[in-house]
DRENMARDO-244584 format. One record per residue (C-alpha): residue number from 0; residue in three letters; x, y, z. Coordinates in Angstrom, 3 decimals, padded with zeros to 6 digits. Layout:
BEGIN
NUM:Ala:X:Y:Z
...
***
This chain:
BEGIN
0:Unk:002.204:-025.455:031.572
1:Unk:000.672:-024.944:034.980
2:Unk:-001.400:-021.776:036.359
3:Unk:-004.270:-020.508:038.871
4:Unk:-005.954:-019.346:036.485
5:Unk:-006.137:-019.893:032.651
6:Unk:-007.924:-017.064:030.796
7:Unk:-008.835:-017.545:026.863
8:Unk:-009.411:-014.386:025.004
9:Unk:-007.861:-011.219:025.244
10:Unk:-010.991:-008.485:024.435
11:Unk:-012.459:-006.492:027.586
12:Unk:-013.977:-009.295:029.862
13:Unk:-010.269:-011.274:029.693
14:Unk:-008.238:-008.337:030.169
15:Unk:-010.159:-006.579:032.954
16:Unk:-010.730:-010.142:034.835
17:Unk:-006.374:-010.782:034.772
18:Unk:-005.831:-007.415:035.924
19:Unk:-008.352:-008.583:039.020
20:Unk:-007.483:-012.018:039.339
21:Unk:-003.906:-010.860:039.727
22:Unk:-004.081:-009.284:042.656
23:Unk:-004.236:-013.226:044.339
24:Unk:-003.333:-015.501:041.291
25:Unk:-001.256:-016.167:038.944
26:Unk:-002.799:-015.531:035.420
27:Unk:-002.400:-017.001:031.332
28:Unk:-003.938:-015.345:028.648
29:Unk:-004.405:-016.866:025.391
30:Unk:-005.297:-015.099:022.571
31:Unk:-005.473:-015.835:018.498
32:Unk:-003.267:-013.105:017.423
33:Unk:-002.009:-009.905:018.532
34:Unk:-003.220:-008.598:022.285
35:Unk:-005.349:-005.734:020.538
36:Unk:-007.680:-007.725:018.411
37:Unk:-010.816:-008.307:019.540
38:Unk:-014.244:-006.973:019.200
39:Unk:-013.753:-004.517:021.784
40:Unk:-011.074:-002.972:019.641
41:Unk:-013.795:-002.477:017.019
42:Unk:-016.257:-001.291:019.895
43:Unk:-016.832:002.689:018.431
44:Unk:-020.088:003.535:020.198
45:Unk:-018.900:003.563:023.907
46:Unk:-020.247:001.813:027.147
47:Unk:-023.325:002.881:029.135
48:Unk:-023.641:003.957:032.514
49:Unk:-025.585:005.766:034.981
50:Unk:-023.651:008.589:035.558
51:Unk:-025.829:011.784:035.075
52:Unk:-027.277:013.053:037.935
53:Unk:-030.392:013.699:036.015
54:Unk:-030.383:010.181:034.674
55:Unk:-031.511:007.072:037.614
56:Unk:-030.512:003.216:037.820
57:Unk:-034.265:002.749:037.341
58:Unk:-034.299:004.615:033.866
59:Unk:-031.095:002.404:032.770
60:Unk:-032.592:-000.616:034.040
61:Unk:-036.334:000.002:031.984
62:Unk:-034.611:000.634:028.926
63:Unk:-032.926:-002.426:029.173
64:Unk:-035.680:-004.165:029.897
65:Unk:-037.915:-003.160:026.965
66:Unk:-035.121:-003.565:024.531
67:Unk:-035.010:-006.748:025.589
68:Unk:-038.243:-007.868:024.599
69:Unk:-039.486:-010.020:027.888
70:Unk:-036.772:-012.209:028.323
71:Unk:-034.282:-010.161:030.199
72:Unk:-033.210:-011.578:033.392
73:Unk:-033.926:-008.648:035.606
74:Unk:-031.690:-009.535:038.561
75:Unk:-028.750:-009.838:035.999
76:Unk:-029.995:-005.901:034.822
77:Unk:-029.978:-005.065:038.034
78:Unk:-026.208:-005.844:038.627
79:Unk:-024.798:-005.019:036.016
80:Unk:-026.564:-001.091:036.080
81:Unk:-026.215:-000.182:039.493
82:Unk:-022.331:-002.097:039.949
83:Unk:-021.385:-000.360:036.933
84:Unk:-020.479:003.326:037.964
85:Unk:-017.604:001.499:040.176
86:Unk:-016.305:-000.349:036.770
87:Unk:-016.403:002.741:034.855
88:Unk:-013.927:004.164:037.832
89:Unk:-012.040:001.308:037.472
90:Unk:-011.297:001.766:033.850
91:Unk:-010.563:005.615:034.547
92:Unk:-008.274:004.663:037.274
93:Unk:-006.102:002.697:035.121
94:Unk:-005.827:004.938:032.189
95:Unk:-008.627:005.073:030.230
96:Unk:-009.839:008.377:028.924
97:Unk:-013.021:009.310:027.739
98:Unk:-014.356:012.164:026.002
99:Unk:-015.239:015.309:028.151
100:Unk:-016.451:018.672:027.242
101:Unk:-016.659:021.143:029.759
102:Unk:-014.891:019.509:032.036
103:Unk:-018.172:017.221:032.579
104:Unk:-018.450:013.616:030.381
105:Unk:-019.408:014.256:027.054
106:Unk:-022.541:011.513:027.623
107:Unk:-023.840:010.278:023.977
108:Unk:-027.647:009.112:023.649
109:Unk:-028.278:005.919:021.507
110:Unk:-031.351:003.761:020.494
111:Unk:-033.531:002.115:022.963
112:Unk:-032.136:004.707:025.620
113:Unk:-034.405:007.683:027.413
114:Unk:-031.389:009.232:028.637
115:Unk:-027.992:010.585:027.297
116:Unk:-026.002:008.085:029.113
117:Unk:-022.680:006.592:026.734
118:Unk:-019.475:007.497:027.751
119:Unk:-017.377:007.549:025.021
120:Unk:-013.894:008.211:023.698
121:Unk:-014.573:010.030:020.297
122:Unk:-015.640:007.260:018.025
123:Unk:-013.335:004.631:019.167
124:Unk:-014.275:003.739:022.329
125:Unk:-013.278:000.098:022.569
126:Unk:-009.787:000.823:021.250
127:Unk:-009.088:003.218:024.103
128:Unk:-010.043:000.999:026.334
129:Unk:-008.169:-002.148:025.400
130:Unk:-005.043:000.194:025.354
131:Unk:-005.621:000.844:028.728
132:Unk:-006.133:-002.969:029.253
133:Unk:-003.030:-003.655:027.551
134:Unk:-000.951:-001.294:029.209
135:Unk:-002.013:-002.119:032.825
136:Unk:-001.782:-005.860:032.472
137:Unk:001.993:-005.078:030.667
138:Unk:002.677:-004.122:034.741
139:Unk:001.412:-006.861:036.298
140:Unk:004.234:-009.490:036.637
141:Unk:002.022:-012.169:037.627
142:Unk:000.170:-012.197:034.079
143:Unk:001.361:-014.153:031.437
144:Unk:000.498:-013.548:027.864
145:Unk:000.186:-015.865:025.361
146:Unk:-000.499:-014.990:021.702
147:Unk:-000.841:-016.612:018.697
148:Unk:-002.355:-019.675:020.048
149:Unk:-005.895:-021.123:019.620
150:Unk:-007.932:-023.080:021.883
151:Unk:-008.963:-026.388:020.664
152:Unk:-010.884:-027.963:023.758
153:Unk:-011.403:-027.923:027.217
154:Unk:-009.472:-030.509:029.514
155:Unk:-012.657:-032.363:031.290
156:Unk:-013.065:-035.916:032.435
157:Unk:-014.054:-036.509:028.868
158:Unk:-010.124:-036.630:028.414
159:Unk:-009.914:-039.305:031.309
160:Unk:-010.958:-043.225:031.432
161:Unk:-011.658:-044.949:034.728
162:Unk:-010.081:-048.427:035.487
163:Unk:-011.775:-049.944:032.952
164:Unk:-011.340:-047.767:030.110
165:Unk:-014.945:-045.847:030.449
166:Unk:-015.186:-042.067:029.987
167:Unk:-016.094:-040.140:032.794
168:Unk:-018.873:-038.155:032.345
169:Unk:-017.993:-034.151:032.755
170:Unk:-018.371:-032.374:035.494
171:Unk:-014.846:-030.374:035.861
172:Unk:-012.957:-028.186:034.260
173:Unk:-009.092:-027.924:034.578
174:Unk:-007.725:-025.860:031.653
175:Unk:-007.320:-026.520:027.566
176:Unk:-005.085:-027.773:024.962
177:Unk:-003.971:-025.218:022.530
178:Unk:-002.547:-024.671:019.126
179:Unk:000.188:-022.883:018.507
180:Unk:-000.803:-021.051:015.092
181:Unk:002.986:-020.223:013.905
182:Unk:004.249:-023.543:014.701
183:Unk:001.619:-025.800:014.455
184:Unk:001.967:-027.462:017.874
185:Unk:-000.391:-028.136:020.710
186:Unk:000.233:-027.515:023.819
187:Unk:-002.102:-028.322:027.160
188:Unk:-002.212:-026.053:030.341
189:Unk:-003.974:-026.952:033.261
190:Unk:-005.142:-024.503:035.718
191:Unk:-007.700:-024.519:039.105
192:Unk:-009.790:-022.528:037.207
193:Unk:-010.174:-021.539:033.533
194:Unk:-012.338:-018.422:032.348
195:Unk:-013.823:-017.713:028.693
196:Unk:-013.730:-014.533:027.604
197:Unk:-013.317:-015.959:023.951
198:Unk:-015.904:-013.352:022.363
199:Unk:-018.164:-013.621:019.559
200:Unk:-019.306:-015.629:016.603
201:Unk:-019.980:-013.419:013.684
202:Unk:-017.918:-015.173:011.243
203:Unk:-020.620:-017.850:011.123
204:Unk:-022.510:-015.361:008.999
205:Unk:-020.957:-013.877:005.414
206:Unk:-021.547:-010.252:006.724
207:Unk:-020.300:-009.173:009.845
208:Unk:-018.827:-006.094:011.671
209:Unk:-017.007:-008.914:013.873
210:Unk:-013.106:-009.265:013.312
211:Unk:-011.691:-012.627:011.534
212:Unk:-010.940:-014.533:014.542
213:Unk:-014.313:-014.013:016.025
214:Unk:-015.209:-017.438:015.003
215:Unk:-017.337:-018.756:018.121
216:Unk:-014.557:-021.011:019.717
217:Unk:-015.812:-020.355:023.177
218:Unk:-019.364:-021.484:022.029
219:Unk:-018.182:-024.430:020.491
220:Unk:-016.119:-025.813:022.970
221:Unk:-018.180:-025.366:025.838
222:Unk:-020.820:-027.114:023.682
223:Unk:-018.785:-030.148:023.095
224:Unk:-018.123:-030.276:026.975
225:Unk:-021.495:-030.627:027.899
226:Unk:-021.908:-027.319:029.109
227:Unk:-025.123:-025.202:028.630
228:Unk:-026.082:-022.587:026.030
229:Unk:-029.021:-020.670:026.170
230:Unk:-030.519:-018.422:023.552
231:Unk:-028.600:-018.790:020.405
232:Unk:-031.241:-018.190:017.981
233:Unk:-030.664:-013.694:019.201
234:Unk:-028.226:-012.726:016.675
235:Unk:-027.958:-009.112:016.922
236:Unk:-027.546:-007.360:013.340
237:Unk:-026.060:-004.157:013.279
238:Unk:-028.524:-002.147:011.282
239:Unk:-025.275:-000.085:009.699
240:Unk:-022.300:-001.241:008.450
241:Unk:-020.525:000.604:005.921
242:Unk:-021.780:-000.710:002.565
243:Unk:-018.493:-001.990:000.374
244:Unk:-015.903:-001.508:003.561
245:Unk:-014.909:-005.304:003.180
246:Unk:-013.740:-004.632:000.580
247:Unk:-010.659:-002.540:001.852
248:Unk:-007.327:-004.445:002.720
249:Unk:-007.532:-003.311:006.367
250:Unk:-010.729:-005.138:007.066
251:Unk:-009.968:-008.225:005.511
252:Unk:-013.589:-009.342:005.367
253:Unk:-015.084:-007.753:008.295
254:Unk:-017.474:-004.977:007.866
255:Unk:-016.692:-001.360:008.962
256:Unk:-019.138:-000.396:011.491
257:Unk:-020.981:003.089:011.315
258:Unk:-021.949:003.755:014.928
259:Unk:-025.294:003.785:016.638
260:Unk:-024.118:007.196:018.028
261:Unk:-024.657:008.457:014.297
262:Unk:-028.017:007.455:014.374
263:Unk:-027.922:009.161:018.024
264:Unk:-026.256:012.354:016.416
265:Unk:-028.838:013.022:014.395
266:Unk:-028.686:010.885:011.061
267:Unk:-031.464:009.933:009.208
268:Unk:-031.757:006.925:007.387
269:Unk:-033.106:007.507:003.635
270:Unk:-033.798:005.087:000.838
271:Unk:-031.611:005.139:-002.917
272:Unk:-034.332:007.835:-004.285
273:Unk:-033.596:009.817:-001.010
274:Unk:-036.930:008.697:000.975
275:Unk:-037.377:008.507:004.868
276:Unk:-038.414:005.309:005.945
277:Unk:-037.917:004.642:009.578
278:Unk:-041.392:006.966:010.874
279:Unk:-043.283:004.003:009.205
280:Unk:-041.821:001.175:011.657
281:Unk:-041.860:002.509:014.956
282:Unk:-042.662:006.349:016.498
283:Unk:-039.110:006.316:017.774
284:Unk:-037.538:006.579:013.854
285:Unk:-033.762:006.060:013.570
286:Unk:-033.845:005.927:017.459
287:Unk:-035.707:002.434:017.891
288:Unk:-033.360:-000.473:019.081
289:Unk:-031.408:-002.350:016.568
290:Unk:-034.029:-005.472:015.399
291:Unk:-036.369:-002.893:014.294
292:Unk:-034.328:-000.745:012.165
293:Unk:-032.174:-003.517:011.155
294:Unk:-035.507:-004.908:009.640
295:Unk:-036.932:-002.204:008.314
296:Unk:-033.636:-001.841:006.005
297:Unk:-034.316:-005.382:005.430
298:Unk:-037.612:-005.374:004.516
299:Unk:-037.130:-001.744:002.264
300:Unk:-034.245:-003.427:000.421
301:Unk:-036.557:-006.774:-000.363
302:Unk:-039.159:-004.237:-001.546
303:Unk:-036.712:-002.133:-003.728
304:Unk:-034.128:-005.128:-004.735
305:Unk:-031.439:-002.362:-003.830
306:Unk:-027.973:-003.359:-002.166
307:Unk:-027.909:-000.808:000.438
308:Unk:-029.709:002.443:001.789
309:Unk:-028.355:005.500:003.316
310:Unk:-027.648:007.343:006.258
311:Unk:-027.395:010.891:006.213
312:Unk:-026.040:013.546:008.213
313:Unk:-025.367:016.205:005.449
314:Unk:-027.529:018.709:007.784
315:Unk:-025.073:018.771:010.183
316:Unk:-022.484:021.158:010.081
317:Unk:-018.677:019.998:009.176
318:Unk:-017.109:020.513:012.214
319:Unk:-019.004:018.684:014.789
320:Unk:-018.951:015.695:012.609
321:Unk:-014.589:015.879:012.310
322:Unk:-014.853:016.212:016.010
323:Unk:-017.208:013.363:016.723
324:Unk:-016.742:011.022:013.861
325:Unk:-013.004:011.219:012.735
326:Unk:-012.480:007.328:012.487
327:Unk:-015.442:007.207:010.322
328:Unk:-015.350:010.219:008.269
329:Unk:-011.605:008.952:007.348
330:Unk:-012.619:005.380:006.957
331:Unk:-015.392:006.579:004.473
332:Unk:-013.584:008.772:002.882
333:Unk:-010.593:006.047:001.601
334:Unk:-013.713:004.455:-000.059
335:Unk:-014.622:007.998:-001.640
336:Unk:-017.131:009.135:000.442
337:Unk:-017.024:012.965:002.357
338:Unk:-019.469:012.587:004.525
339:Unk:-019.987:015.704:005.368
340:Unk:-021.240:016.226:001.904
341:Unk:-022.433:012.765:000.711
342:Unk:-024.969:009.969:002.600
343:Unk:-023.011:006.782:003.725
344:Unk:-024.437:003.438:002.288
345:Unk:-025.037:001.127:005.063
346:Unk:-026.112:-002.709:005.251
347:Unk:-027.210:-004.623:007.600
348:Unk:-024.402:-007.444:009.543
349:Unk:-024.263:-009.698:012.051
350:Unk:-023.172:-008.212:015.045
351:Unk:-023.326:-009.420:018.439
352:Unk:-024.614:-012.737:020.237
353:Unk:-027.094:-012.119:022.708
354:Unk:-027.406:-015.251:023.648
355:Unk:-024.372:-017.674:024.749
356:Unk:-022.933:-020.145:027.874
357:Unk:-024.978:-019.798:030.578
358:Unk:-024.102:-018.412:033.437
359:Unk:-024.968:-017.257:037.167
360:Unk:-024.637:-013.915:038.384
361:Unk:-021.051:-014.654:039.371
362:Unk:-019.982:-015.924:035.688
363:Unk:-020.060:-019.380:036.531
364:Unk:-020.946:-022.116:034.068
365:Unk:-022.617:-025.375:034.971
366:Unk:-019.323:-026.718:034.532
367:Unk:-016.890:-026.860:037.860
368:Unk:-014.265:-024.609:037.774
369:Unk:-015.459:-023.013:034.650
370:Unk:-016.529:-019.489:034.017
371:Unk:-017.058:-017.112:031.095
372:Unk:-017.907:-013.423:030.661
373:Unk:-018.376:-011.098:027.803
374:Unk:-019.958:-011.675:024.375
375:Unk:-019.589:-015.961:024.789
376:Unk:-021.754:-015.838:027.772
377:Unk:-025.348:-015.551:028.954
378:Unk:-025.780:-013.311:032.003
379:Unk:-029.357:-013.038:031.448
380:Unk:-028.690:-009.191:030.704
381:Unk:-029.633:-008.813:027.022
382:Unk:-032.897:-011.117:026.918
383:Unk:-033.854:-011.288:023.149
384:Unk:-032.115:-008.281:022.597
385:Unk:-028.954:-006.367:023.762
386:Unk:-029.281:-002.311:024.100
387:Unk:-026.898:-000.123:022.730
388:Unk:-023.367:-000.017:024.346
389:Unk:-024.555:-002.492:027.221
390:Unk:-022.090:-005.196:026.208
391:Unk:-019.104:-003.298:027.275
392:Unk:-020.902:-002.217:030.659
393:Unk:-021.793:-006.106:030.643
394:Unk:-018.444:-007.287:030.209
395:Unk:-016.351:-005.256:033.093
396:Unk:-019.477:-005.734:035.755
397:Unk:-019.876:-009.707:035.307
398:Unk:-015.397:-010.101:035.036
399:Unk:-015.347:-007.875:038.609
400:Unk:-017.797:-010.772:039.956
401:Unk:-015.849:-013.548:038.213
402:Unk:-012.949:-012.224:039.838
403:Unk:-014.049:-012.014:043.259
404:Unk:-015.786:-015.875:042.841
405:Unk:-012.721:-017.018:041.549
406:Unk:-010.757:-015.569:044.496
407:Unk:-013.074:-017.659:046.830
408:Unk:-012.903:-021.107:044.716
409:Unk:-009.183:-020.901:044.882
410:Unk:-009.115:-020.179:048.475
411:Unk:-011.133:-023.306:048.909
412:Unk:-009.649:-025.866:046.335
413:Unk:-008.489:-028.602:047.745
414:Unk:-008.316:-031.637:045.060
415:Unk:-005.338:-032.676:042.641
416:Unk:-005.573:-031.907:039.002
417:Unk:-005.793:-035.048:037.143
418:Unk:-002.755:-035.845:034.835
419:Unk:-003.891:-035.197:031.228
420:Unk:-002.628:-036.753:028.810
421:Unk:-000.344:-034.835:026.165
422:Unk:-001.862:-034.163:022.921
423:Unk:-001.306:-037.449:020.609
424:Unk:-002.307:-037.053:016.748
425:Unk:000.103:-040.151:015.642
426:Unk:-001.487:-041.887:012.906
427:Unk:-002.835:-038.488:011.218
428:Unk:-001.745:-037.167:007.895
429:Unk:-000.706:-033.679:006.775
430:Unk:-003.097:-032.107:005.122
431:Unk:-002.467:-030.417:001.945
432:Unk:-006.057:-029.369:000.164
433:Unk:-006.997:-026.582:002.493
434:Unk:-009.318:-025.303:-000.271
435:Unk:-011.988:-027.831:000.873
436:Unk:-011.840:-026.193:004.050
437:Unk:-011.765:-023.050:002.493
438:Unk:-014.921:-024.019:000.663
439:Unk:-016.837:-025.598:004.185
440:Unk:-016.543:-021.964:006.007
441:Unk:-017.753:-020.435:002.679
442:Unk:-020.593:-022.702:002.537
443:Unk:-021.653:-022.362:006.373
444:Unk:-021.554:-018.355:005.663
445:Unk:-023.869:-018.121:003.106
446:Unk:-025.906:-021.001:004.382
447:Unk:-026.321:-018.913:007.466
448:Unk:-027.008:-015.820:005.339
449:Unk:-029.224:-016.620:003.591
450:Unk:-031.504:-019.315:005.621
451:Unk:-030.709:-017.809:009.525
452:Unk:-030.555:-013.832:008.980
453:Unk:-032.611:-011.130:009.963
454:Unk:-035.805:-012.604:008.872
455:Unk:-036.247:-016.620:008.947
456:Unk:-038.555:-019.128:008.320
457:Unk:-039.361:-023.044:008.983
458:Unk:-038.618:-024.225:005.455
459:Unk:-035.623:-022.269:005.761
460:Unk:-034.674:-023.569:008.844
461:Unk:-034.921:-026.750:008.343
462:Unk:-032.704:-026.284:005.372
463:Unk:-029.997:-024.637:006.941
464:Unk:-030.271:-028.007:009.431
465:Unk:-029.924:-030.306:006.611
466:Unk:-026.661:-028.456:005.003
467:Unk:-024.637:-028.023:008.285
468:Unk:-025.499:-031.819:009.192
469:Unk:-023.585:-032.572:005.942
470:Unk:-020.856:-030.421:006.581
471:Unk:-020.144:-031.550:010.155
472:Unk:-019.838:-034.866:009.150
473:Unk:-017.256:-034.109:006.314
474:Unk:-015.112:-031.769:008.471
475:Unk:-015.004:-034.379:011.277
476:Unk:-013.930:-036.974:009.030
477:Unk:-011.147:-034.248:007.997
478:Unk:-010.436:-033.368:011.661
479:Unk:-010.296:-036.943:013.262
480:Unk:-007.995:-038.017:010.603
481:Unk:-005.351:-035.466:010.177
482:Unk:-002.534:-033.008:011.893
483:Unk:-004.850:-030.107:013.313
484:Unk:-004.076:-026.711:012.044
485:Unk:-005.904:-023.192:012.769
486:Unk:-008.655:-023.209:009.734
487:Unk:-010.096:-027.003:010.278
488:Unk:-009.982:-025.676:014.070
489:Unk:-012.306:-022.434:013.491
490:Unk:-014.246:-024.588:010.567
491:Unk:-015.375:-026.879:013.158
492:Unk:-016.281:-024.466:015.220
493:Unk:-018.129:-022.063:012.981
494:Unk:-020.145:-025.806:012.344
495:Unk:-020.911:-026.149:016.056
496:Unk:-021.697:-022.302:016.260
497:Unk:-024.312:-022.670:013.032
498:Unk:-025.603:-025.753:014.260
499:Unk:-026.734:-024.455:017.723
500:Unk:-028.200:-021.551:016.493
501:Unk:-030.301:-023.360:013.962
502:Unk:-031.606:-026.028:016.753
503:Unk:-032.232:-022.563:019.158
504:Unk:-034.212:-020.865:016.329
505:Unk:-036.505:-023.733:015.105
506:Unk:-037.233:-024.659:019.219
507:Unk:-038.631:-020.838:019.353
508:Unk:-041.696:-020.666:017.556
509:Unk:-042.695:-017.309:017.719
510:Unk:-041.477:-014.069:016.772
511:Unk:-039.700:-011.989:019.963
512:Unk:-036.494:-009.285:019.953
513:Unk:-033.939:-010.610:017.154
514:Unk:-035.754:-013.891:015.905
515:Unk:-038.076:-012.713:013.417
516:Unk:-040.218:-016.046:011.829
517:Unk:-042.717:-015.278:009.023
518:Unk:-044.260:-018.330:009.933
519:Unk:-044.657:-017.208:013.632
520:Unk:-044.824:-012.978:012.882
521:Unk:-046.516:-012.433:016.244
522:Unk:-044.909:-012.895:020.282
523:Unk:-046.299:-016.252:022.212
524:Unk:-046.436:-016.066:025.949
525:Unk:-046.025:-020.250:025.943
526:Unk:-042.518:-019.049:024.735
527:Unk:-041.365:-016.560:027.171
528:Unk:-038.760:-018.446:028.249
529:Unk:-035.239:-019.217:027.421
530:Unk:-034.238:-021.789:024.822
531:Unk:-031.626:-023.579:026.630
532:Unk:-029.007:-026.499:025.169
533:Unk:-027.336:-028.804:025.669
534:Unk:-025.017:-031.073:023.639
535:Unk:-027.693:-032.494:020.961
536:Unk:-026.646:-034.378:018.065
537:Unk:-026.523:-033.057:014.999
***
């Protein structure tokens, strides 16, 4: 198949950059599964914008800027804050509705923020957006939607030879080849120029609010082309997921997420016995940006050797928490909980990727022809730690500049695509003991857990080195040597996901926003920089 454009991932950044990209190209999407599921879909909180007259760009861009503990790139902040009013129109022009009371936006205030400034659509957010999406790409005959397939690497001179049978080294990129999931074959599709939009990588840890197929394929196959990723060691944990929610059939092993806007609402995070905790670790309490409360649960749960603590909001009265929280007080209350009466358990989970492929302000990679936006990429915007209902805001500002980049590459192409060759796996076997790969993405989970969380250390580091190692070179044996299918794909790709994060984390030796080291508790200047990769060996 032949395009313009080839766009992997279906969430917010892939779905807003088609609907753009369409207005002078034709457009593929491929996604894993169904068109709706992606982390935005699970996106409750909302997306933050200056919209407030009493609120100011410069407030917006401040708070961003502390949250992000030094590293934020503040001409990235910049964009994305004062461009984003003109996205949020966008998403209001095709469809989207957000909550209102008043007539006036019902504007939400979160951690890290000195303003009510989330827009929001109850406690759903991301799920009336992608609707929208969904519905206004539907129109657009110049889209084409793929889904059920998974990406399985990028088509770069790494696929060519010259004359004499050397591999190029990579400097393009010209589309993918991609598995179909139902059927089990691969297909390739070139295109001029090929966007990630592929999301996150929470799978790679054994708790996370992150959907099943966020399993870090963007990451990992930019990574294996060469291309650069900066920053992997800022895993944002969510400081409260719902404590047992994996549990239920409809999450299938994701965590239920219990909004920040709780926390903003008014809910106060307590200990088993019923204790506040939260005025002992920072002045701003349950307000203070995610690292700091998601440690101080940590650090009360090491002290107490309790699973979870809670969060309350029993003082508030019945009604405004039906008409805020509806997903949530339904969701909690399949697992028994009213909570309008009782305190929700929460956990800790792994969340979001600060960190990711590097990019310019135009989401373009240091790869020809290839770009990436949303959660996979690094804009520069979250630094060492993303503020609340920024990543939505991210995604629609940095697609809108991919777009109109895009528009201009296209407008200037002028060489051939190579001819690729079509997928070959003669000579493999069918494999039939999918248990061992079962096993490898249960072992990289809990290696991850429990060596790479919330708080880290050098010995455990370098443990969590010495595992993955092994397991890469088992799966690669398994991958090199038989018929690829979806697991081995998203196995070797949780590897590559673990393994950069590991080599980001033990590079930065200090403590700063999301990487917490008891070995290096404090912030080092020498260090105020980004950790940037590319391609080392395991």
């Amino acid at each position: 198949m032949k395009t313009d454009v080839l766009i992997i991932g279906s969430g917010i950044a892939g779905l807003f950059s088609a609907l753009k990209i369409s207005e002078f190209a034709d457009v593929i999407i491929v996604t894993k599964k169904e068109k709706a599921e992606s982390n935005t879909n699970y996106a409750q909180g909302g997306i933050a914008s200056v919209i407030s007259q009493h609120d100011s760009f410069e407030k917006h861009i401040e708070d961003t800027l502390i949250a992000g503990a030094g590293l934020c790139r503040r001409e990235s902040v910049e964009i994305m804050v004062k461009e984003g009013p003109d996205r949020i129109k966008d998403l209001i022009a095709i469809g989207t509705e957000f909550t209102k009371r008043d007539g006036d936006f019902d504007l939400a205030r979160e951690g890290g923020h000195s303003m009510p400034r989330i827009l929001h659509s109850k406690d759903f957010t991301g799920k009336e957006i992608e609707r929208a999406l969904i519905e206004a790409v539907a129109q657009r005959k110049n889209i084409l939607v793929l889904e059920n397939y998974v990406a399985i690497d990028l088509l770069t001179e790494h696929n060519l030879t010259n004359k004499n049978g050397i591999k190029l080294e990579n400097q393009n990129c010209w589309g993918a080849y991609l598995l179909n999931s139902l059927d089990n074959q691969v297909i390739k599709i070139t295109a001029k120029a090929t966007l990630l939009a592929t999301g996150g990588l929470g799978q790679v840890y054994l708790h996370t609010t992150n959907p099943k197929i966020a399993t870090g394929d963007g990451f990992a196959m930019a990574y294996r082309a060469g291309v650069k990723l900066g920053n992997m060691e800022f895993i944002q944990f969510h400081p409260t997921a719902l404590y047992g929610s994996s549990n239920l059939a409809e999450f299938d092993s994701r965590s239920f997420l219990i909004s920040e806007a709780v926390r903003g609402f008014g809910g106060i995070l307590r200990t088993k016995d019923g204790e506040e905790f939260m005025h002992k670790y920072d002045n701003r309490r349950e307000l203070a940006p995610r690292d700091i409360v998601a440690r101080a649960i940590d650090t009360e749960l090491k002290k107490s050797g309790d699973e979870f603590v809670y969060l309350d909001i029993t003082h508030k009265s019945p009604e405004e928490i039906f008409d805020h929280f509806p997903n949530i007080y339904q969701t909690c209350l399949r697992l028994g909980i009213d909570i309008t009466k009782s305190m929700i358990p929460v956990v800790p989970a792994a969340h979001y990727t600060c960190g990711g492929i590097v990019v310019d302000s135009d989401a373009k990679t240091s790869l020809n022809g290839l770009y990436a936006c949303g959660e996979v990429s690094m804009t520069g915007v979250h630094g060492a730690n993303r503020l609340a209902s920024n990543s939505l805001l991210e995604a629609v500002v940095f697609a809108h500049r991919a777009s109109k980049n895009i528009k201009e590459f296209l407008l200037q192409y002028n060489t051939s695509i190579p001819d690729f060759p079509e997928w070959d796996d003669s000579g493999t076997l069918t494999y039939d003991e999918k248990v061992l790969i079962t096993h490898t993405i249960k072992e990289v989970k809990h290696t991850m857990w429990d060596y790479v969380g919330i708080v880290r250390s050098n010995e455990r580091l370098y443990r969590a080195q010495r595992r993955i190692s092994m397991l890469f070179e088992e799966n690669e044996k398994l991958y090199k040597k038989t018929k690829i299918f979806q697991s081995i794909l998203e196995g070797r790709n949780l590897i590559a996901c673990a393994h950069v994060i590991i080599k980001s984390a033990r590079l930065r030796k200090e403590s700063r926003g999301l990487h917490f080291n008891i070995d290096y508790p404090e912030p080092d200047a020498e260090y105020l920089k980004d950790c940037i990769i590319k391609n080392l060996n395991f």
